[in-house]
N, C-alpha and C positions, 0 to 999 in steps of 0.2 A: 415184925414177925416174918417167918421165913414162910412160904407157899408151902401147907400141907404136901404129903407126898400123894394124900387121898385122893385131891386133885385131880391128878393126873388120871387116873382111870377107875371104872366102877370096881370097886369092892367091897366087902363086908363091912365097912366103917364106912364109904361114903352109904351105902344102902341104909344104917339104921339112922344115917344122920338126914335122911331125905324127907322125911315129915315137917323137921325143923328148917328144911329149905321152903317148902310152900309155905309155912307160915311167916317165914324172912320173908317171903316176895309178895303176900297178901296184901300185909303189914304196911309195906314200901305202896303200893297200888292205891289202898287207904289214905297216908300222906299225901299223895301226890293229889287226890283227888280233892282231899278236904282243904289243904292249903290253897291261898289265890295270889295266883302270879301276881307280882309287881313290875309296875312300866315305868323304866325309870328317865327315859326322855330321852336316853342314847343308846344306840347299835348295841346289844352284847350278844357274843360270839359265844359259845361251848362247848370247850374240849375234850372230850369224857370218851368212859368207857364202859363196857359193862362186867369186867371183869374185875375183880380183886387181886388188885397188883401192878405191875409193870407192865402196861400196854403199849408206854411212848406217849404218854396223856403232856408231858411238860415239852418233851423235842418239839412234838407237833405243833404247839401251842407258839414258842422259839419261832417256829418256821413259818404260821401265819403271821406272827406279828413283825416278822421281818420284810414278809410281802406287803403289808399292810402302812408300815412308818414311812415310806414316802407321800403316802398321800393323805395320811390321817395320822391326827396326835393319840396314838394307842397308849391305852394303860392296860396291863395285866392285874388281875384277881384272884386270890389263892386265898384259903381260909387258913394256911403259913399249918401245915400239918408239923407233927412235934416242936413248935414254938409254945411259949409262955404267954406271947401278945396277944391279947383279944380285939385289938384294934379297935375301929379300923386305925392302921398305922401304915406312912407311907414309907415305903422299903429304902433305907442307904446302905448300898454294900461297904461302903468304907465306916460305918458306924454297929450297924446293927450284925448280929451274929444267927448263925443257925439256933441255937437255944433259943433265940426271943422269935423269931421267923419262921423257924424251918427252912430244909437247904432248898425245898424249888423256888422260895421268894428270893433267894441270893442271887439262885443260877438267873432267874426270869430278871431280877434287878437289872442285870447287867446289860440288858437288852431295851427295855424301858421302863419309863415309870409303872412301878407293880405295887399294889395294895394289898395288905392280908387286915382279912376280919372273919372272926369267924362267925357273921352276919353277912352274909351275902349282900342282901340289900342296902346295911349300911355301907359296906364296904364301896359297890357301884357307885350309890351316893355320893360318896366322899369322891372318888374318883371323878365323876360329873361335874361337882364345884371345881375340883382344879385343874378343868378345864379339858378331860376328857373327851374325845370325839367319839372312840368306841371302845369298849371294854372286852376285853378275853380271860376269859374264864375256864382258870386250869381245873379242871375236875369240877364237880357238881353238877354231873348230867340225871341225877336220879333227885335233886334237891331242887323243887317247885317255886322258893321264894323269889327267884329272879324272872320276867318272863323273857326268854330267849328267841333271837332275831338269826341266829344261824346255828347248828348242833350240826358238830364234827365228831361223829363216832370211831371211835380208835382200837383198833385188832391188831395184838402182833399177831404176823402171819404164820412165825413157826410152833406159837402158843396154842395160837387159836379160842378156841375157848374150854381147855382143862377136858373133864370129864363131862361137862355139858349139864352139870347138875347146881342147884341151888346151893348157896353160901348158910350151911359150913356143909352140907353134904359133898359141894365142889367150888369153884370161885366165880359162879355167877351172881352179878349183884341184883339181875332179874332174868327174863329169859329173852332169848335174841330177839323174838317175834316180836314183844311187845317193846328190848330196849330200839331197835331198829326201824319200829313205828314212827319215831322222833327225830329221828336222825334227817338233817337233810343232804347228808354227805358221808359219806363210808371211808375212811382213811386205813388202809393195811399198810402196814410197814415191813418188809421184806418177803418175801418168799408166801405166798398165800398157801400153803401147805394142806390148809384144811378148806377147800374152797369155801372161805367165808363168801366169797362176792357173788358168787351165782344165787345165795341166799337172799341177796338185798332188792327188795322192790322196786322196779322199773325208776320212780320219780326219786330215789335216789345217786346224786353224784359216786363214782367210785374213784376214787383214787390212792392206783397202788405207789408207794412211797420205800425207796429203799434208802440204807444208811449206810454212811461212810464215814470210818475215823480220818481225825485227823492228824496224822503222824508227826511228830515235834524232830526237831532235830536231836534232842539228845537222846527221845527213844530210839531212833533210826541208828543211832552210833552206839545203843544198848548190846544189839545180840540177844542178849538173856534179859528173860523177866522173871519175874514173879510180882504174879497177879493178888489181889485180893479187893472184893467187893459187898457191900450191907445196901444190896439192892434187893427187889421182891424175887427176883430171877438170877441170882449171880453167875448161873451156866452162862446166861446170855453173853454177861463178859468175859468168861472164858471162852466161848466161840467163837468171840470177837480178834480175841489175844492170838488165838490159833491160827487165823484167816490172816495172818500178818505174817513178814519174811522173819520172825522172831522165833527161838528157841524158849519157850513155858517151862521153867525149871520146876517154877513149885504155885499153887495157886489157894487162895486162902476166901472160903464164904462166912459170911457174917449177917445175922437179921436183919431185913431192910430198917433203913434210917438207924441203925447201929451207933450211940454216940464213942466213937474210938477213944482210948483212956492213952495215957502219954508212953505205958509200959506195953501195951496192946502193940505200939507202930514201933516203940524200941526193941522186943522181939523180933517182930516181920522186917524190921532194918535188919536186924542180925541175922537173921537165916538168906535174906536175900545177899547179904554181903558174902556171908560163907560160900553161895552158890554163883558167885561172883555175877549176880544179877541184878537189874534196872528194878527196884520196884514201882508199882504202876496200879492206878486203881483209876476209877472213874470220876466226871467231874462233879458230882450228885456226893459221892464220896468225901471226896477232897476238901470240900466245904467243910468236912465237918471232920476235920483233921486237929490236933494241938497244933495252934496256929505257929508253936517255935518249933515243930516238927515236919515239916511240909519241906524244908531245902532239900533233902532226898530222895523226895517221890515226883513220879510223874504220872499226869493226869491227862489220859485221852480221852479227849473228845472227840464229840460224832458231830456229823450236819446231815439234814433230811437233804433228799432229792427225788423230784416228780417229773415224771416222762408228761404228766399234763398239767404241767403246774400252769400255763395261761388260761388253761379251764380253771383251774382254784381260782386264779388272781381275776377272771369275769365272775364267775359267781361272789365272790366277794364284792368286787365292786358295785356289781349291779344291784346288788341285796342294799347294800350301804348306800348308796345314791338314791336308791326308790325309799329307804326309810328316814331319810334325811330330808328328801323335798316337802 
């Protein structure tokens, strides 16, 4: 789906849809309450948000586990969103495909061993036997079956949080107060625009986190692009494209998790040719391209970066050290 426009700010359609929001988030309060965490004998981490959409829930998660694989054998945990697999099943990117996984178990594959189940708990499980040390858990910050040893809550900062109203009146999946009760760490990614952080309770961690593409050598020799993205936000990738020494000829949005058809990327080949432009889409994207059509596209990638990131890499250890003794 693409992010309602309602979203964005109160009007007559988020207003009559705000009843159906407190009962969304009762509902959610209910679950959480009646279900009983399970402890599964190793560290897991949670990467979430409270937003519905693109927060940066998978970078983030990328960028712990990258702090984290020198010292511990990390496995990632996804419940493989638009896949077939019910797992648990353990992720090969030279095997399995976004249809059976979904594209964040591909992207996270590639980084390390990553599980999808849409059983949380089995899923951890599974991951434990093969020898896991600690598990990270891309999304399921509002899902009770795992009991959680560290929660990273995740804000983009130029999003913020919509209209501030409950899911489907706006795209909260509860409200800050109580998702940020949980949180032992606040993560904003770029620009805090809506001062989420002055919101967050003293005993939690804040850390602002900005992002950087990564520029290929053939985009840099592009000049021209044309852009197109089936993200929750695809402005974001347009902002991105903009912020670059590149000319934007033409820029194409598509519903998040979009699966692109073979005549879908052979038109966008063709207009971008006519406009004698680079086309260029994201790597969340590209995964889920016709795998004989990808020789003409190019895929930026981003990588997080923290002004305190030795504070993340203590709090993490130290969490993980005290729960392992």
């Amino acid at each position: 789906m693409r992010t309602p426009d309602h979203w964005q700010s109160n009007n007559l359609v988020s207003l009559l849809l705000r009843p159906l929001g407190w009962v969304y988030f009762f509902l959610g309060l209910l679950h959480r309450k009646i279900v009983r965490s399970v402890n599964i004998g190793v560290p897991v981490i949670c990467i979430g948000n409270i937003v519905a959409g693109g927060a940066g829930k998978t970078p983030t998660a990328i960028y712990i586990g990258k702090l984290l694989s020198n010292s511990f054998k990390v496995a990632f945990l996804t419940r493989g969103y638009g896949g077939s697999l019910t797992g648990p099943v353990k992720v090969d990117p030279e095997k399995h495909t976004f249809h059976e996984v979904g594209d964040e178990a591909i992207l996270l594959s590639r980084i390390a061993t990553t599980w999808v189940s849409k059983s949380r708990v089995h899923g951890a499980r599974a991951a434990k036997i093969d020898g896991a040390e600690v598990v990270i858990m891309d999304d399921g910050y509002q899902n009770p079956q795992l009991e959680k040893t560290l929660s990273f809550l995740v804000v983009d900062g130029a999003y913020g949080l919509g209209n501030k109203q409950l899911i489907p009146s706006g795209p909260l999946r509860e409200t800050l107060k109580h998702g940020i009760s949980r949180a032992d760490a606040l993560v904003v990614i770029g620009q805090d625009l809506h001062n989420i952080q002055s919101q967050a309770p003293k005993d939690v961690s804040l850390f602002p986190v900005t992002v950087s593409p990564i520029i290929s050598k053939k985009l840099k020799e592009a000049r021209r692009v044309v852009g197109f993205a089936g993200i929750a936000q695809p402005s974001k990738f347009l902002r991105t494209l903009t912020t670059l020494d590149l000319e934007v000829k033409g820029f194409f949005p598509f519903p998040d998790h979009h699966k692109f058809t073979k005549n879908e990327i052979q038109d966008l080949t063709k207009k971008a040719f006519e406009m004698g432009a680079q086309l260029v889409t994201t790597t969340k994207d590209f995964v889920r391209l016709p795998p004989d059509m990808i020789g003409a596209i190019v895929a930026l990638d981003i990588e997080l970066s923290c002004i305190n990131e030795t504070q993340i890499k203590s709090l993490l250890e130290q969490t993980l050290e005290k729960q392992n003794a």
